[in-house]
Backbone as CSV, one residue per row, in Angstrom:
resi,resn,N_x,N_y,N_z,CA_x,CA_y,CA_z,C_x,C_y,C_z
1,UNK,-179.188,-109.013,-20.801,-179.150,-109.304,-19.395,-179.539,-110.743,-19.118
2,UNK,-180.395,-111.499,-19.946,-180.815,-112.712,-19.945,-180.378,-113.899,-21.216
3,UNK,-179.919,-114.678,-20.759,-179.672,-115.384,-21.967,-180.738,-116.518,-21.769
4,UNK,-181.690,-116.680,-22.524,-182.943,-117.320,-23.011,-182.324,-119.139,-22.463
5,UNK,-182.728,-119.732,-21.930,-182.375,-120.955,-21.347,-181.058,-121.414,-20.619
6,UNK,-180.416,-120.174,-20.539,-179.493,-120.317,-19.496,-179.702,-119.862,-18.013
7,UNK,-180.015,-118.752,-18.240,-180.700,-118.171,-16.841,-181.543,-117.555,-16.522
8,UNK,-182.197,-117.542,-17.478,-184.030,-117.037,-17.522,-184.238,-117.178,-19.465
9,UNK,-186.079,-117.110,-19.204,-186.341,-117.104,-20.544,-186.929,-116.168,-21.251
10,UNK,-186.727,-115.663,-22.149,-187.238,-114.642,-23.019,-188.516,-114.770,-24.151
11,UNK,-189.407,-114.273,-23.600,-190.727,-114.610,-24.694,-191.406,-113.443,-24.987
12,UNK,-192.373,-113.319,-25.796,-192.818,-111.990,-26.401,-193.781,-111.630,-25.212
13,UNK,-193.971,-110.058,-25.192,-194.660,-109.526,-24.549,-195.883,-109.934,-24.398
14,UNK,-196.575,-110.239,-23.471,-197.706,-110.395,-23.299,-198.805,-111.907,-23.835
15,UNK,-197.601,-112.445,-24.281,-197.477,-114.168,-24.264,-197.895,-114.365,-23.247
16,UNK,-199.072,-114.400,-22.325,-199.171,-115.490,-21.447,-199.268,-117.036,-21.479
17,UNK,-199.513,-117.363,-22.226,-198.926,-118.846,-22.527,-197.863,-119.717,-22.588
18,UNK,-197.035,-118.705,-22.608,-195.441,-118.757,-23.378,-194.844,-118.632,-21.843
19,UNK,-195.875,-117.262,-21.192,-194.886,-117.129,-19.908,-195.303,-118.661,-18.777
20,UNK,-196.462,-118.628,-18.818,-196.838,-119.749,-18.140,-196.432,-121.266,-18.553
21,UNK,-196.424,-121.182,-20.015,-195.405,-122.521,-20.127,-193.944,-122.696,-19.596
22,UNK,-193.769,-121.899,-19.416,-192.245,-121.573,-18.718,-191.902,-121.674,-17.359
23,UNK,-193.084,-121.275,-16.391,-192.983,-121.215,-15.148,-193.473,-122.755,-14.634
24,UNK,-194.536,-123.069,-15.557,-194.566,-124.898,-15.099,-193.697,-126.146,-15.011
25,UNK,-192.600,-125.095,-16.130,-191.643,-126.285,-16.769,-190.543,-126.162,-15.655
26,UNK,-190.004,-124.390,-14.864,-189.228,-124.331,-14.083,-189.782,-125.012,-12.501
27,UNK,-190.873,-125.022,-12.614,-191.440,-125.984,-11.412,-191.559,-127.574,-11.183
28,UNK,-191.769,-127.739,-12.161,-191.898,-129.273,-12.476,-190.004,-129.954,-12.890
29,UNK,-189.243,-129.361,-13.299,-187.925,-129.688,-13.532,-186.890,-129.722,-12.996
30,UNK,-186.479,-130.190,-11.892,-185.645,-129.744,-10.696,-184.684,-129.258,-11.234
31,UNK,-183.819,-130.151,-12.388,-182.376,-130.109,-13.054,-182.442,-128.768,-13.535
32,UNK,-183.438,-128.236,-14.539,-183.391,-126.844,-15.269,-183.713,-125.711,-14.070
33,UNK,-184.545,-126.114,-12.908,-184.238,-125.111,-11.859,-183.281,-124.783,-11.117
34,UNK,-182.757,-125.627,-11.005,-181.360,-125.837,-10.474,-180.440,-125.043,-11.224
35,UNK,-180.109,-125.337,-12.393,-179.510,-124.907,-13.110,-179.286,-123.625,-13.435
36,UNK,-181.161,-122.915,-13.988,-181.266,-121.456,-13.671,-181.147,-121.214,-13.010
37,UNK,-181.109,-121.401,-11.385,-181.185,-120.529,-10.448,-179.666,-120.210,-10.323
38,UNK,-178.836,-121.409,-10.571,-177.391,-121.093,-10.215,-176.801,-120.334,-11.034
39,UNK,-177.060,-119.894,-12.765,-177.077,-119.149,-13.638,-176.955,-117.740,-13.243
40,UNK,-178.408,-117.803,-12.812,-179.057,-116.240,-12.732,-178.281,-115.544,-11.105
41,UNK,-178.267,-116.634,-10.087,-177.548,-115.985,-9.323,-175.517,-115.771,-9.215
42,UNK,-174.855,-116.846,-10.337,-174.199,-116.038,-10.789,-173.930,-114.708,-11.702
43,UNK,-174.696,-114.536,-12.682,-174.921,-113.526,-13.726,-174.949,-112.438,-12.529
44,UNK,-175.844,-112.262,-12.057,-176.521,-111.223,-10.875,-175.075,-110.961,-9.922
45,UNK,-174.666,-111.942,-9.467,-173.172,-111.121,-8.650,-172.069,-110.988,-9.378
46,UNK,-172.214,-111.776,-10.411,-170.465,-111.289,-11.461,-171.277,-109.518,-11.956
47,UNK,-171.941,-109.517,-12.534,-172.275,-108.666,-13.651,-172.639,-107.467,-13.296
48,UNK,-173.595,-107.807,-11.982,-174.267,-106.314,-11.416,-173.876,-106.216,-10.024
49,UNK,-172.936,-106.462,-9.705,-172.289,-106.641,-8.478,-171.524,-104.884,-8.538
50,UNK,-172.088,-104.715,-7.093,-171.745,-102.774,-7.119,-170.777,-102.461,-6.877
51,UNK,-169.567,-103.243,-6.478,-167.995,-103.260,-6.308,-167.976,-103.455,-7.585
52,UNK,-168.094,-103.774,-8.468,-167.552,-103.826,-10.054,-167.923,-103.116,-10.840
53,UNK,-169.707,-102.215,-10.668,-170.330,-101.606,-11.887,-169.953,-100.481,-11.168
54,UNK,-169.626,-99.826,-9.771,-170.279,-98.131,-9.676,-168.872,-98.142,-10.087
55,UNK,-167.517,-98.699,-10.050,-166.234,-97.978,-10.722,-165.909,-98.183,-12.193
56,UNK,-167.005,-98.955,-13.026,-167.389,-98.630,-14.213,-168.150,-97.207,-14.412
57,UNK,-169.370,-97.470,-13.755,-169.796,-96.143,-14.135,-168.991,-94.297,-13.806
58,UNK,-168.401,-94.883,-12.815,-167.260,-93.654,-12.278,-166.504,-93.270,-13.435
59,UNK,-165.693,-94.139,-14.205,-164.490,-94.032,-15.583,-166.186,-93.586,-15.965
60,UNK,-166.738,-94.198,-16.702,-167.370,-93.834,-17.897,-167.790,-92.137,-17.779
61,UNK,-168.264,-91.292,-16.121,-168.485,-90.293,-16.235,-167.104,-89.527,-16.034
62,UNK,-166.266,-89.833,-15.823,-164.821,-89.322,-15.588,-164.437,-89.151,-17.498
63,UNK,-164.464,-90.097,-18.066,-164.398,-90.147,-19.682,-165.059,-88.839,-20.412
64,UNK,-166.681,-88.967,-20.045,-167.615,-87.888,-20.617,-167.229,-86.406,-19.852
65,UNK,-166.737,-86.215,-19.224,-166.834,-84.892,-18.394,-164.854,-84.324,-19.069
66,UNK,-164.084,-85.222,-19.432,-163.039,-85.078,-19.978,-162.747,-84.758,-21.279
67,UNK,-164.317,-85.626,-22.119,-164.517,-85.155,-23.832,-164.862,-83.542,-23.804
68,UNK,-165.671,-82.942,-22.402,-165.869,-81.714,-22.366,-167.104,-81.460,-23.589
């Protein structure tokens, strides 16, 4: 769902260091905020956009209910 410096970042659980190095750098960096934000709010309407996923999920239970 995230691709690690494209539109959010991925660090180990409970890294607070890791997470907080991250949130200083998206504050302090206009260009990489910029950037993520325009990322993440494309990802977010191409990908999980509910005109596109609920008639995915429709076939996929239309599929399973047809394997019987």
């Amino acid at each position: 769902m995230i691709t690690h410096g494209e539109d959010g970042f991925l660090e180990a659980v409970g890294d607070i260091p890791a997470h907080a190095a991250r949130v200083v750098e998206l504050l302090t960096d206009d260009d990489l905020h910029y950037r993520m934000s325009r990322a993440g709010r494309w990802n977010a309407s191409e990908r999980f956009c509910s005109d596109k996923i609920i008639p995915q999920y429709e076939k996929y239970y239309e599929d399973v209910v047809a394997a019987g």
